[in-house]
C-alpha positions in Angstrom: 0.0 0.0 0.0 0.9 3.2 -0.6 0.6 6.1 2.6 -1.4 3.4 4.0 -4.1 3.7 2.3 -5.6 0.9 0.0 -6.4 2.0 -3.3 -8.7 0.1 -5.4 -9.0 0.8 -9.2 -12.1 -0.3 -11.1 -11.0 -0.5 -14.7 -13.2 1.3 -17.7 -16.8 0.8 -16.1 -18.0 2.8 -19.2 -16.9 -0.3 -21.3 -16.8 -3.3 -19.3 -19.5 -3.7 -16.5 -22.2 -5.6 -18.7 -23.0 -8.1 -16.2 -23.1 -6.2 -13.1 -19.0 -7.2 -12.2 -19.2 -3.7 -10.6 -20.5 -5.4 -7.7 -16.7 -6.7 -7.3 -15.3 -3.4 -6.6 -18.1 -2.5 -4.1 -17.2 -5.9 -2.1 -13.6 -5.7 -1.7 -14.2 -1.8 -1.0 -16.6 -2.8 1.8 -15.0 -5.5 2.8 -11.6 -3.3 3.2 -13.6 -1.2 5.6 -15.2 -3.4 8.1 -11.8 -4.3 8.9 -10.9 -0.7 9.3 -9.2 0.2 6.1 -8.2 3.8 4.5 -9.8 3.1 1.5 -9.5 5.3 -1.6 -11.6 3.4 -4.8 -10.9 4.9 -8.3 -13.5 4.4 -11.4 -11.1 4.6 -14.4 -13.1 5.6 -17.7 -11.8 4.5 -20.9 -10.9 8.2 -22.1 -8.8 8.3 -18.7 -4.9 7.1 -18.1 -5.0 4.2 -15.8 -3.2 4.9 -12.2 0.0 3.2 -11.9 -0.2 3.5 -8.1 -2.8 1.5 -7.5 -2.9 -2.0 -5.2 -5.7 -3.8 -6.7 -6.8 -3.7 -9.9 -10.8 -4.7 -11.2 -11.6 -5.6 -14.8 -15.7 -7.1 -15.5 -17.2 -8.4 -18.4 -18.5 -6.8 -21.4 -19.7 -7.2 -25.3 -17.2 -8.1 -28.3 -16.9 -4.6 -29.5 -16.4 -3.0 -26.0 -14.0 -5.7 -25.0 -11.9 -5.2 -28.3 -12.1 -0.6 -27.6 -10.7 -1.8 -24.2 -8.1 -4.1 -24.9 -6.9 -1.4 -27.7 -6.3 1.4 -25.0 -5.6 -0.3 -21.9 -2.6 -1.5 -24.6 -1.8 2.1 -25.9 -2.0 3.0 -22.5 0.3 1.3 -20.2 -0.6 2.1 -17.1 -1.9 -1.7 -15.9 1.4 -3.0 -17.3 3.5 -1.0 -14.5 1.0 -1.5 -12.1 1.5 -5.3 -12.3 5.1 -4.8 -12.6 5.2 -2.6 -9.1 3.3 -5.4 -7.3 -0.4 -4.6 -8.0 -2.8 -7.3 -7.7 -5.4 -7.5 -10.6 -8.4 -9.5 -11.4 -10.5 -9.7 -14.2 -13.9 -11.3 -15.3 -14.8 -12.8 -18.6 -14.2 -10.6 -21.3 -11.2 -8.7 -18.5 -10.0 -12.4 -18.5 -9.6 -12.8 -22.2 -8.2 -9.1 -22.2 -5.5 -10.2 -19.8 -3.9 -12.8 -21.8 -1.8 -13.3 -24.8 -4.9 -12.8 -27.3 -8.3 -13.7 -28.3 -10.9 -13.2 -31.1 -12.4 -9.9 -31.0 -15.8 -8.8 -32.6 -14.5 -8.7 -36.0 -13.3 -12.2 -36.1 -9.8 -11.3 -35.8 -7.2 -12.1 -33.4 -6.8 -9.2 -30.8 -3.6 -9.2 -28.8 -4.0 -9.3 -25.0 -2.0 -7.8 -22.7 0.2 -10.7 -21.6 -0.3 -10.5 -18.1 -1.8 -13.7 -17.8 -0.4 -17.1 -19.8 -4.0 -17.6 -21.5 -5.1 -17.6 -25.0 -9.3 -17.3 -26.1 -10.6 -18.4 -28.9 -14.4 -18.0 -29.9 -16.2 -22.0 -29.2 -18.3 -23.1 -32.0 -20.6 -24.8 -29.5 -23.5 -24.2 -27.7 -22.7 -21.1 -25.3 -22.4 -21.8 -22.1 -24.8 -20.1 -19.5 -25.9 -21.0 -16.2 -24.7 -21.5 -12.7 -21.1 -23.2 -12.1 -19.8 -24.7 -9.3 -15.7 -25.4 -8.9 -13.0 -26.7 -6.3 -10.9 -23.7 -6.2 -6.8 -24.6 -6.4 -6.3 -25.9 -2.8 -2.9 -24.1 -2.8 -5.3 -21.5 -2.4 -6.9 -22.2 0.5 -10.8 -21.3 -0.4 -13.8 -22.8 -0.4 -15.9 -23.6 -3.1 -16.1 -21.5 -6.5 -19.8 -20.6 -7.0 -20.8 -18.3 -10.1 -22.6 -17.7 -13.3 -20.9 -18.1 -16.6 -22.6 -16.2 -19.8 -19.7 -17.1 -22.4 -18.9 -18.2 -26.0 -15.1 -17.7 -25.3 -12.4 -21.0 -24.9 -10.0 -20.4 -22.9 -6.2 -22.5 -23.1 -4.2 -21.7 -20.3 -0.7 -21.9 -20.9 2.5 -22.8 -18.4 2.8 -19.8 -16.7 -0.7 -20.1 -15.1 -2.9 -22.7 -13.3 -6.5 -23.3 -13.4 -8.1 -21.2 -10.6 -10.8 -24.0 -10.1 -11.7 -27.5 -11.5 -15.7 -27.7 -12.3 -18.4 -30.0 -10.5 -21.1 -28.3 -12.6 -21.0 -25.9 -15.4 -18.3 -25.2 -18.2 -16.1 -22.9 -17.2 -12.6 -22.2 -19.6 -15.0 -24.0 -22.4 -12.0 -26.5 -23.2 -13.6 -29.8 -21.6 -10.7 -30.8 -18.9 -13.1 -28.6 -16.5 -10.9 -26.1 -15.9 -12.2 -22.5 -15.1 -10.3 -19.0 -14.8 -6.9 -19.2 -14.3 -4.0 -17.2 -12.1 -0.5 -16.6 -11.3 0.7 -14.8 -8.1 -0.6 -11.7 -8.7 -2.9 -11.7 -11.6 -6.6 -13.5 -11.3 -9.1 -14.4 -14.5 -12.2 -15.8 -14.5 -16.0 -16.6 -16.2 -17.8 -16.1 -13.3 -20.2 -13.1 -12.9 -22.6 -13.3 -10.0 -21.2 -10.7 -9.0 -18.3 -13.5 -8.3 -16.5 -11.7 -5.0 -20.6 -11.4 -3.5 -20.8 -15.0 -4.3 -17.0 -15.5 -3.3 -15.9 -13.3 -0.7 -13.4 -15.2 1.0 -11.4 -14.8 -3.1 -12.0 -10.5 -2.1 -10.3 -11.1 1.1 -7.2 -12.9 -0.9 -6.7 -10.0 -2.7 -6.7 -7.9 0.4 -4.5 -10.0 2.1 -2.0 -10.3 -1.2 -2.1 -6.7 -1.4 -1.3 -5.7 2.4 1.4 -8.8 2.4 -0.5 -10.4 5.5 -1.8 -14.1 6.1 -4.6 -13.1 8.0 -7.4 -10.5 8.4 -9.9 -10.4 11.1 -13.3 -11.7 11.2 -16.1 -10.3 10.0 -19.9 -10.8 9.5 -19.7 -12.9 6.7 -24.2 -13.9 7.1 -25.4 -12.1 4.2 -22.1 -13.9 1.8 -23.2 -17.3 3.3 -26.8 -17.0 2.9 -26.4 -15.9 -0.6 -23.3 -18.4 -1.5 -25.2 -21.4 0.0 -28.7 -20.3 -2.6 -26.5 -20.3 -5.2 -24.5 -23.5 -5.0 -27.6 -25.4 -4.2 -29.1 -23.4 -7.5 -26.2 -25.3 -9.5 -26.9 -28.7 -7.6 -30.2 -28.9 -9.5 -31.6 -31.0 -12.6 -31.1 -28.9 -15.6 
């Protein structure tokens, strides 16, 4: 952190906040202050240079042609690049996932290169799209419980060797690639399908980032009723006969 304050940046909500994945930034901001937190939380336009001081870093979903405006200035831009590269802790959702990795199909058919931030490469499935509720193991070097979400994707995503799967699928689709992986990460830099909004759904993954960005193995309790009230409808939801 920077003058001990956390800073949280939510990346080009003019662009990429289709499916509600603003709700991420409110979590981790709320969740930052019921332990007591300076917080200081940052809505970065698209027509605006992204912060380079930030210490974590929020990228949602969107539609082809937004994704592919995004990708193109987040490029030209730089800023998330130095971020990542002064220890910032970013994580992205869907069409941010795709963004974040070496390239993917944009909405003129054409490959788009990613940032390279993450070791992933999307490609568009030919399949049905895959939509519904999705329920994972999370990597247990992690140490989370259950992955709950909702996927709304036509994207495949390969992760290459310099990332691992952030969760293996019970139910649902996930990366699209059939060996039931879904999202993928590497220390500092987290992708994923899952809208919902996933850190509501997930909050113990909000309170990794916290606890990668402030270096600490621990934070202290908090009323986590609502989360499990809400995690526990939605992972029964996914149990279900289609």
């Amino acid at each position: 952190m920077s003058d001990n304050q956390l800073r949280i940046v939510w990346i080009y909500p003019d662009l990429l906040s289709t499916y509600g994945d603003q709700g991420n930034a409110l979590v981790v901001e709320r969740r930052a202050r019921q332990r007591g937190l300076d917080v200081a939380r940052l809505d970065v336009r698209s027509d605006q240079p992204i912060p380079t001081s930030g210490d974590i870093y929020l990228i949602g979903g969107g539609e082809d042609r937004p994704q592919r405006l995004a990708a193109e200035r987040l490029r030209r831009d730089g800023g998330l690049y130095r971020a990542v590269e002064n220890g910032a802790i970013v994580f992205s959702v869907c069409a941010g996932y795709q963004i974040l990795g070496q390239e993917f199909i944009n909405d003129l058919g054409q490959r788009e290169p990613g940032l390279g931030l993450l070791d992933v490469v999307s490609t568009r499935g030919e399949g049905e799209r895959c939509v519904g509720d999705v329920l994972g193991d999370i990597d247990p070097r992690l140490g989370l419980p259950p992955l709950t979400g909702f996927e709304n994707h036509q994207g495949v995503t390969h992760i290459g060797p310099g990332a691992r799967p952030l969760a293996q699928v019970r139910f649902g689709n996930g990366n699209g690639t059939g060996d039931g992986t879904e999202g993928a990460y590497n220390d500092t830099v987290f992708g994923t399908y899952m809208h919902g909004p996933v850190l509501a759904r997930n909050p113990q993954i909000a309170d990794l980032l916290l606890k990668l960005a402030l270096d600490v193995n621990a934070l202290p309790p908090t009323d986590d009723r609502w989360y499990e009230a809400l995690r526990n409808e939605r992972i029964a939801a996914a149990q279900q006969p289609a």
